[in-house]
C-alpha positions, 0 to 999 in steps of 0.5 A, spaced: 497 280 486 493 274 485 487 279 488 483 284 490 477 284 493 473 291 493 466 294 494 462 298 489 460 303 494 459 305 501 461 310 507 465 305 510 471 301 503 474 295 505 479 293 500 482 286 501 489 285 498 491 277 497 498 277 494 503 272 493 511 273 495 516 268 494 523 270 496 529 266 493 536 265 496 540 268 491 546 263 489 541 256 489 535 260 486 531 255 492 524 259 495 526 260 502 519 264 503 512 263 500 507 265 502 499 268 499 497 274 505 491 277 505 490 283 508 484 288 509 485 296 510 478 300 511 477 307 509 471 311 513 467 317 510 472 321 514 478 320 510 474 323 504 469 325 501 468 322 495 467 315 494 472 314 488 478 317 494 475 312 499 477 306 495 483 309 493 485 310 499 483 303 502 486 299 495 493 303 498 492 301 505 491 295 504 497 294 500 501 297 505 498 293 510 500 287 505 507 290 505 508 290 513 506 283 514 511 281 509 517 284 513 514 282 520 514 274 516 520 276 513 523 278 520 521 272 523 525 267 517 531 263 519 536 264 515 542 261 518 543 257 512 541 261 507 546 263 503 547 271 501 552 271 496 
């Protein structure tokens, strides 16, 4: 994770993730994806009560957004020529 930008309070939390992730093809070592994404995820007062549990919420979110754009990007890759052995 090289961030994570958090509020000190609010009823509303957005938390913003940025983390690098570098994918190697296995037999060369070669970088075939890396990429910085930054994703946001905001926790309403709705979702909870006590703000200490709002951003805790919102840090899981915006990690899980994180984790779902880097499948969407690795679905996207072109792998042809990579070697999976």
């Amino acid at each position: 994770m090289e961030k994570l930008e958090q509020p000190l309070m609010g009823f509303s939390m957005t938390v913003t993730a940025t983390v690098r992730y570098v994918l190697h093809e296995r037999a060369t070592g070669k970088a075939v994806y890396e990429q910085s994404l930054s994703t946001p995820y905001t926790a309403g007062a709705t979702d909870a009560f006590l703000g200490a549990e709002r951003l805790k919420l919102a840090n899981e979110g915006a990690i899980r957004n994180s984790i779902g754009k880097l499948m969407e990007e690795v679905q996207r890759l072109d792998v042809t020529a990579v070697s999976l052995r």
